[in-house]
Structure formats: C-alpha cells, structure tokens
C-alpha positions in Angstrom: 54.2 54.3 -136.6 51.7 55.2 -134.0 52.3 55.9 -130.4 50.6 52.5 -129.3 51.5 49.4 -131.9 49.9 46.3 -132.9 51.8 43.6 -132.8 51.7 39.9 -134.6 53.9 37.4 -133.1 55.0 34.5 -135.6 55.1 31.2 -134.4 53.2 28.4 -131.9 56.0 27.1 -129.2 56.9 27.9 -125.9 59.8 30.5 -127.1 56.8 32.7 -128.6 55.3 32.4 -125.4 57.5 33.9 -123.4 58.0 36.8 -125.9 54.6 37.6 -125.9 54.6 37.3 -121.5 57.1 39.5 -122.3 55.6 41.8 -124.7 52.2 42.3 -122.4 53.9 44.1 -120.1 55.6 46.9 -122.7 53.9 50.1 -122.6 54.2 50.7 -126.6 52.2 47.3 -127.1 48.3 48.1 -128.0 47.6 44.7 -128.8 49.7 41.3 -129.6 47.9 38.4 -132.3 50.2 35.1 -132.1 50.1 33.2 -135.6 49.0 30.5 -135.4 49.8 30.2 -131.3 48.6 27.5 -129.6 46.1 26.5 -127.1 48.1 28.0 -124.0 49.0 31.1 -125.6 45.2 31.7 -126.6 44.6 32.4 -123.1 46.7 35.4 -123.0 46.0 36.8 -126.6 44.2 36.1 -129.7 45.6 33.4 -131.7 44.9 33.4 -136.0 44.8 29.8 -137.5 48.0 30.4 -140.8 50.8 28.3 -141.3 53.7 30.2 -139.9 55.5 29.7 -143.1 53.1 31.1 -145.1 54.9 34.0 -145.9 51.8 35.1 -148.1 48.9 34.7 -145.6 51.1 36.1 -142.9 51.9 39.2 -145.1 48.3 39.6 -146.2 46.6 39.0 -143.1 49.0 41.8 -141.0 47.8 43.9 -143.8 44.3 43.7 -143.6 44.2 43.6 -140.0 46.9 46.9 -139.7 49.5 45.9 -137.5 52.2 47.3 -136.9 55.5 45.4 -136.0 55.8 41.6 -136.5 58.0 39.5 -134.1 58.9 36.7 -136.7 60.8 34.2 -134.1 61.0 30.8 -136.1 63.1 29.5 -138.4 61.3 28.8 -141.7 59.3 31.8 -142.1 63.0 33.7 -141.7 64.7 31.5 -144.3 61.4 31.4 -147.1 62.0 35.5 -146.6 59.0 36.5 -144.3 60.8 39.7 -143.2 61.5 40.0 -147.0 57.6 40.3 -147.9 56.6 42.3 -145.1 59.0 45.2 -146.1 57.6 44.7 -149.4 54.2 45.4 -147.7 55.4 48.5 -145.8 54.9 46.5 -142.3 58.1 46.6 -140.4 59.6 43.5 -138.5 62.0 42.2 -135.8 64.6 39.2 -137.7 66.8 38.9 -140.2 66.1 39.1 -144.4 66.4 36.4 -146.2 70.1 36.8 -147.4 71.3 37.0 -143.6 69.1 34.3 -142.1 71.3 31.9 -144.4 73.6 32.0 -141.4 71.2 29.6 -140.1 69.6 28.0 -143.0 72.5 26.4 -144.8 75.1 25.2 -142.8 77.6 25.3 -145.7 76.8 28.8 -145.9 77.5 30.0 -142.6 81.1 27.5 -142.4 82.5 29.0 -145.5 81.8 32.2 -144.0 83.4 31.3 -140.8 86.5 30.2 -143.0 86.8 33.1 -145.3 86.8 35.4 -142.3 88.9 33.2 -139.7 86.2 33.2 -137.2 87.1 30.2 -135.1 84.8 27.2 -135.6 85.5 23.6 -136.5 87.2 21.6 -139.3 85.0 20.5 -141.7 84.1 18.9 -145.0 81.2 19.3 -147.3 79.3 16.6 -149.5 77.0 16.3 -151.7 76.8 12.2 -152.3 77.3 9.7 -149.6 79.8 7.5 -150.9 82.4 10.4 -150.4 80.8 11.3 -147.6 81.7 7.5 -145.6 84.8 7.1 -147.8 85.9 10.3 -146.0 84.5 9.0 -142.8 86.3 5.4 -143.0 90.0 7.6 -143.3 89.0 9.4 -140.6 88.3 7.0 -138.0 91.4 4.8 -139.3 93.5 7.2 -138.6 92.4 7.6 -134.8 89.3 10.0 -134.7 87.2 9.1 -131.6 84.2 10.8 -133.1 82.9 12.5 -136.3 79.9 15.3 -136.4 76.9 15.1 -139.3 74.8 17.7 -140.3 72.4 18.5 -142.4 73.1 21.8 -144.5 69.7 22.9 -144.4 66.9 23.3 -142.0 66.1 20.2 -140.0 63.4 21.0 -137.0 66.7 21.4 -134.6 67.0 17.4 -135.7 69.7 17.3 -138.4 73.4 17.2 -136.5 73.7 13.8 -135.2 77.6 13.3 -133.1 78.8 10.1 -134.2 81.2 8.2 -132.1 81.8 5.1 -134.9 81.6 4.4 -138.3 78.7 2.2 -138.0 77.2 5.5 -136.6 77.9 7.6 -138.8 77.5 5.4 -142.6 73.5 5.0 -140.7 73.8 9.1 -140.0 74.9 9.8 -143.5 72.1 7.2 -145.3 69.5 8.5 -143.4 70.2 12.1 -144.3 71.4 11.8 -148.0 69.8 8.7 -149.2 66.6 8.1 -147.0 66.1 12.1 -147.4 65.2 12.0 -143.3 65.0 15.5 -143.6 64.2 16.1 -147.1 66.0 18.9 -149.6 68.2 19.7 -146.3 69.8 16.6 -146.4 71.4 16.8 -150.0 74.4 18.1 -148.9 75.9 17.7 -145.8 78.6 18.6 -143.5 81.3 16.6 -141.6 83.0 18.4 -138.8 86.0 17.3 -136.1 84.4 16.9 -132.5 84.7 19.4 -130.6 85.4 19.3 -126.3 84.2 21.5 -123.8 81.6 23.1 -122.0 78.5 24.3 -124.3 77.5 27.6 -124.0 74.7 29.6 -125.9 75.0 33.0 -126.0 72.1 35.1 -127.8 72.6 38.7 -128.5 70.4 41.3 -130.3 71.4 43.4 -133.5 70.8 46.2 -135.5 73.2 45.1 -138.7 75.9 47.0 -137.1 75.6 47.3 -133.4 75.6 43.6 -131.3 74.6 43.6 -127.6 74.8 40.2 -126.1 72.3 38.9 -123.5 73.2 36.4 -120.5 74.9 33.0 -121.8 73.1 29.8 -121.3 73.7 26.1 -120.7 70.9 24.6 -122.9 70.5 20.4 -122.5 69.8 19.1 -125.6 69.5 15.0 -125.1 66.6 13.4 -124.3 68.0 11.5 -121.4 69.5 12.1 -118.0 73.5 12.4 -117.8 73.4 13.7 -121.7 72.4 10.6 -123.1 69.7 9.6 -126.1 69.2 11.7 -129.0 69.3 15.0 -130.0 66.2 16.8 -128.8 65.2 20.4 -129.6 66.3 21.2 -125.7 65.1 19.4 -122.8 66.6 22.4 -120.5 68.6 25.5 -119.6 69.9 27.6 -117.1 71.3 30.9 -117.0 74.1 32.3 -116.5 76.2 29.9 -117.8 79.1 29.8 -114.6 81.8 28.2 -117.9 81.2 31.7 -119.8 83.4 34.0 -117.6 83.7 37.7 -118.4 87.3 37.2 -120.1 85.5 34.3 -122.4 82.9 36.8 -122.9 85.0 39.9 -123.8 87.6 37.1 -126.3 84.2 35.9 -128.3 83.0 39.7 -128.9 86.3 40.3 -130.2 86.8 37.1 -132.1 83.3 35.7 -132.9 80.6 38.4 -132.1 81.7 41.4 -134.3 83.7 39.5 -137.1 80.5 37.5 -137.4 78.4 40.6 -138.0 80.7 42.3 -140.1 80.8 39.2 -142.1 77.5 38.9 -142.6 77.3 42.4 -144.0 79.8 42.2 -146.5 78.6 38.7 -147.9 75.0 38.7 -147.2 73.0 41.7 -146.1 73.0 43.3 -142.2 71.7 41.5 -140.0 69.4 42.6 -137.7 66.9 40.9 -134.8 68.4 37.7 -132.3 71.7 36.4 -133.4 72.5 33.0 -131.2 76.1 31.5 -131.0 76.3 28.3 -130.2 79.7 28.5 -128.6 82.4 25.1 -127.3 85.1 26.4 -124.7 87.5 23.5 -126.4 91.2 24.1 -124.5 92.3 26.3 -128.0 89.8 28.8 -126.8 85.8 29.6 -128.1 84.5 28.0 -130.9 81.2 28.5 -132.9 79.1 25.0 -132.9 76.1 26.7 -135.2 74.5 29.7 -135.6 70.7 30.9 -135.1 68.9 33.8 -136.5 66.3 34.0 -134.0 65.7 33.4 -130.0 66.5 29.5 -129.3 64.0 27.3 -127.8 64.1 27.0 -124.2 67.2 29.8 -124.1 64.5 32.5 -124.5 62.1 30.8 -121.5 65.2 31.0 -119.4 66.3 34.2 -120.3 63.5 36.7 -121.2 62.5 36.4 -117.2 65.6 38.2 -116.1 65.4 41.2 -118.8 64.9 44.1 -116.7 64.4 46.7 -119.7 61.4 47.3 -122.8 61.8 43.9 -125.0 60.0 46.3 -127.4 61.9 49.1 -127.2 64.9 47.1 -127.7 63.5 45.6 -130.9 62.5 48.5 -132.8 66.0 49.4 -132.1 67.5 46.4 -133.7 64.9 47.0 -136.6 65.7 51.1 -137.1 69.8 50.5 -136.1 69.6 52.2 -133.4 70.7 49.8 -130.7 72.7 50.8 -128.1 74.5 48.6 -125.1 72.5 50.5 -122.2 68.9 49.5 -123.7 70.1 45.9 -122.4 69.6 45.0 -118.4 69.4 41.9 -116.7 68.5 41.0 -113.3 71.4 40.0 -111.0 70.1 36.2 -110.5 69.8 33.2 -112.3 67.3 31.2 -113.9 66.2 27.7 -114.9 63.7 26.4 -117.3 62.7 22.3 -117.5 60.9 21.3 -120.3 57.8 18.5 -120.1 58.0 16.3 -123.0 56.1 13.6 -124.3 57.2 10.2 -123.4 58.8 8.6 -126.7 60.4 12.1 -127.8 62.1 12.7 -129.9 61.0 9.8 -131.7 57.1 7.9 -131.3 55.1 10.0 -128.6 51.6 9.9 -128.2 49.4 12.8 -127.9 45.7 13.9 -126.6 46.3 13.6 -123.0 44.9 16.1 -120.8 46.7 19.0 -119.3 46.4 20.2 -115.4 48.2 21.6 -112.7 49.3 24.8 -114.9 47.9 27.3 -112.4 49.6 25.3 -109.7 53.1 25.5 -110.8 52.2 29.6 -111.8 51.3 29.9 -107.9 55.1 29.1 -107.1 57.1 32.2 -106.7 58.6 33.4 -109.7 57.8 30.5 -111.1 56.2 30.8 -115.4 54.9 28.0 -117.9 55.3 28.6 -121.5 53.1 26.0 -123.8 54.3 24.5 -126.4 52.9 21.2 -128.0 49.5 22.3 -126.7 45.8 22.7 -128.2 42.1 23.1 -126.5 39.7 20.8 -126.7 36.2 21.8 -125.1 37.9 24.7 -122.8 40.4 22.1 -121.5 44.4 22.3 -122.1 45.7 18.8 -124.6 49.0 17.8 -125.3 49.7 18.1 -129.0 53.5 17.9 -129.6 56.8 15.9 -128.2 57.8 19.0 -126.0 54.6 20.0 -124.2 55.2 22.9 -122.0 58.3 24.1 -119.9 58.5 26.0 -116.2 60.8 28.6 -116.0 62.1 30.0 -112.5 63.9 32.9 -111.0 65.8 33.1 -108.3 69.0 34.6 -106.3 71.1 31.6 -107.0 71.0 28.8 -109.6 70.6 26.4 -106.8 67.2 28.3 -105.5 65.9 28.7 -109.7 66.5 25.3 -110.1 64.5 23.9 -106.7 61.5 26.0 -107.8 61.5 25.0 -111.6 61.0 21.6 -110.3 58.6 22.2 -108.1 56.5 23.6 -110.6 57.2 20.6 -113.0 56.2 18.5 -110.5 52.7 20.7 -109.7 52.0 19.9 -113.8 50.0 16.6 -114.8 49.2 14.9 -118.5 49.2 11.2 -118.8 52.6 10.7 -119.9 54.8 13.7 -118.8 58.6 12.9 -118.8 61.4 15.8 -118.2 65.0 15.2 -117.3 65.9 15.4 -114.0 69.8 16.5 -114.1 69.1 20.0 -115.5 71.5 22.3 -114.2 73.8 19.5 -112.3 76.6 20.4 -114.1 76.8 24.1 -113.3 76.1 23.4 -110.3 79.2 21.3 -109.9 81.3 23.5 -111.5 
C-alpha cells in the first residue's frame, strides 16, 4: 500500500457518515469516495451512484478508480461476500468474509453456534413451516409464557424480530414472515426464542480474527415511540456509556461471550475480522447475547465514533492485517447522545420530499454533529428521502449535558414532518 490511501466507503446512512467525519481527519487518508452516499454525505466527499450490494460494480469500479482500502459497513454487501470479491481483486478491506458475516446473516446460524459452544444466549426453536411454528407457540403460552420472540433467520432491514406478548401476536408475526414472505427468502425459516429481561446493552468491538478490543457499550432505543412503545425501528436513539454495563459485566462477557464468540467463529466459519456488535440482556442469570452484527450498528456508531480519541484508520488496517492491539483503542472520558429525526409514519407509511434546514444550526452547537441518512439534493437543497432522515450526535462531560445539547440541535433542524422520540436517554439517567 502507499503511504497516503484511497479510500471507498460502502454504504448511504447516517452510520457511513460518521465513519467518513471520522476518516477526514486520519492522516493516512488521501481521499474517501462513499458508494452510493447520499445527499448529506456529498458535501463532505464524492459520492458514486452503485447499488451497495452490487458486489460486482463495487469491485470493478475500486479497481478502475485505484483505491486502496474499502470500509464495507452494511449488511448485504457483507453477507453476498463483498470483502470476498475484493480480495479476489487484490483491494484489501475492513469486514468480515462471507463465511463469518453469517453470524449476522442467518440467525439459525449464529444460535447453533452459540449452542455448540455454550456461549450464553436464549432458548430457542427453529422452523421452517408455520403450522409448527404456532403449534409450538400455542404450548408455550398454555403453559404460562408471558411472551414469545420471532425472528427472521435471514436479513430483514433491522425489521425481522418482532417480541410477541400473545398468541394472537405472534400466529400474525409468524404469517407475515413465513406465509406473506414480509421479508422475503429471510423469512422461510424462523426462530422462536424465550423473552429475555433486563437492561439492553450494545457493545461493538473491533477484530482482527484473533485479537477483540471492545469499544464503549451503548443503550440503543429501538421503538418508534416514547416510553419503548410501537414497533421495532432500525434505532430511534443511543447513548453512551451505557451506566447498566459495569466493568465486572464487562470483564464476565469478554470471558464468556467476547472471546468464545471469536474463537467460535474461527473454528466453524472463517476469522473474523472488522466491527463485531453484541447485542447483550443483563437478565438476573447474568449476560446474554440478543443478536449479533458484523459491522458498526446504526446510531451506535453516531454515538460512539465522536468519543474515539485514536486513528479510526489505523485501527482498521489493524483488524484487516491481525495486528490489533488493546492500546490502539482510546475513548474520551465523557459521554455521548445521538437522537435520530425520522419521518412521521416510520417505520411503516412516511412520506418523503420535504425540505431540509437548520443543519448548520444544530452543527453551530458545541460539540454538537449531524449525520444524514434518508437524504438526497434536489437543485443544491437538502430533501428527505428515507423513514430515518438524519440524527444529532452530542458530546459532553456527563450524559445529562450530551443529552441537553443533542436536543437542542434536533430542535435547531426543520423538514415538514420531523418526528424523534423525546425519552432518549431517560432511563440511564434514572439509573
């Protein structure tokens, strides 16, 4: 590689975003290209109209155009074997190959796993028709479960686990998935899982197939609605640190989750390397993996990426060569909070095309960033284009401070019909 790189970021939402803030200010980085970005990040760098999951355009394009690393942050791309086809092609990339980003891609997958290797995580059951599926359900509830969890074994858009808390609920979450195909070829099979109780955490760590260094936990907010209610979302919010993940819950998950997981995952799939997430429950048995990701989460990166204090890039060539070590990781001693500006109707009907202001506004707020998301230009001027629009991240000494300024910079941001959750961060601060 040359002393300066070129580097193509993979993917259009407000997670790339903040990678690419992030990546500006590395001194290895010569130029960044997002593909295919979106009309906020096209103000900081040049955006290149492919389909993220065209793993073939991708690959061709960072051929012809020479670059050198390629941050492949989304889902898809990871699980159709982007970082696959790019080795192929002599480019070298941050994320897992295909084979290890089947953590992620089938949920099946990544249970068995957990089972084989007595990493602690849930009861479950797999399916693969739905009559099983609700006769299984039915026994359960009869005999006094409060609550049942569906999901999807494939990729769903963050959409496909729906918490059911009756049987009515969960016969309509089973249909939709297996015999309405809601979310296509990822709903053939699915899995059924106890409900778990607890505190959420999300803890995202980098890794070089061998080595795992984790970054500082978060408390994402994933229902649409204040006081956790309404549907799944892809996150409406996050803070960080997360007060529930205390050092000794921290040092019992490297021993029982973090390392057994990676070790796992190179003696049944291939090493993994790039952003491993947990999705962790601090049930009263002890820590519990909800799901794994095999990339940054979405808006666990806005929150978290501010407070890295060392090289992003450095850290991922590292993860890419396996030469990751602990002290490559730093964090700022504060906390942050990032709120996330939705579309009225999400995650369901939302309308789009309204115009964007007030981004500059909420930027002029100290330590105070806005990622875009679900945004496109139109004539030089900033449109809503998706259900979650754009997100303000803040820093600050405490949580209490981060919070107060991520709102104010919501609050500085105008499109026709903005709507963001106004409990973010309540419970840690209670707690």
């Amino acid at each position: 590689m040359n002393d300066k790189l070129k580097i193509a970021v993979i993917g259009s939402g407000g997670r790339e975003h903040a990678i690419i803030r992030k990546l500006k200010n590395c001194e290895r980085v010569l130029s960044i290209t997002a593909i295919p970005g979106n009309g906020g990040i096209k103000e900081d760098v040049p955006c290149v109209d492919i389909e993220a999951g065209d793993v073939f355009a991708v690959t061709q394009y960072c051929k012809d155009a020479k670059i050198d690393y390629v941050v492949v942050t989304p889902d898809d791309p990871l699980a159709l074997g982007m970082v696959d086809a790019l080795a192929a092609a002599g480019i070298q990339s941050f994320g897992p190959v295909k084979a290890a980003a089947k953590l992620e891609s089938s949920k099946i997958f990544a249970k068995n796993l957990m089972k084989k290797y007595n990493i602690p995580t849930a009861d479950y059951h797999v399916f693969t028709e739905s009559s099983g599926a609700i006769k299984y359900a039915r026994e359960c509830f009869t005999s006094g479960k409060k609550a049942l969890v569906v999901k999807a074994d494939g990729l769903a858009l963050g959409k496909g686990v729906t918490v059911c808390f009756s049987l009515k609920d969960t016969e309509a979450a089973l249909h939709a998935a297996m015999d309405e195909k809601q979310f296509g070829a990822s709903g053939e099979k699915v899995v059924i899982e106890e409900y778990l109780t607890g505190p959420e955490v999300s803890v995202l760590t980098f890794c070089d197939g061998r080595v795992i260094v984790p970054m500082l936990s978060g408390m994402d907010h994933k229902r649409a609605r204040d006081n956790d209610e309404g549907p799944n979302t892809g996150g409406m919010g996050c803070i960080a640190p997360n007060p529930f993940y205390t050092p000794e819950i921290a040092e019992i998950c490297m021993k029982t989750i973090f390392i057994p997981t990676v070790e796992a995952a190179r003696k049944e799939a291939a090493p993994f390397k790039g952003c491993l997430y947990f999705g962790l429950m601090l049930t009263e048995s002890g820590p519990k993996v909800i799901e794994y990701n095999c990339r940054f989460g979405d808006p666990e990166t806005q929150t978290i990426l501010p407070l890295l204090e060392t090289d992003l890039l450095s850290i991922m060539l590292a993860c890419s060569d396996g030469s990751l070590k602990a002290d490559m990781v730093r964090f700022k001693n504060e906390a942050s909070a990032c709120i996330v500006a939705a579309s009225e109707g999400y995650p369901a009907s939302y309308r789009t095309g309204c115009h964007i202001s007030g981004i500059e506004a909420a930027r002029s707020v100290d330590n105070v960033e806005v990622y875009c998301a679900g945004v496109k230009q139109e004539n030089g001027a900033l449109i809503s284009s998706g259900g979650r629009v754009l997100c303000v991240s803040a820093s600050a000494p405490s949580l209490e401070q981060a919070l107060q300024k991520a709102y104010r910079g919501i609050e500085a941001i105008n499109f026709e019909n903005k709507y963001f959750r106004t409990d973010i961060g309540r419970q840690a601060l209670r707690s």
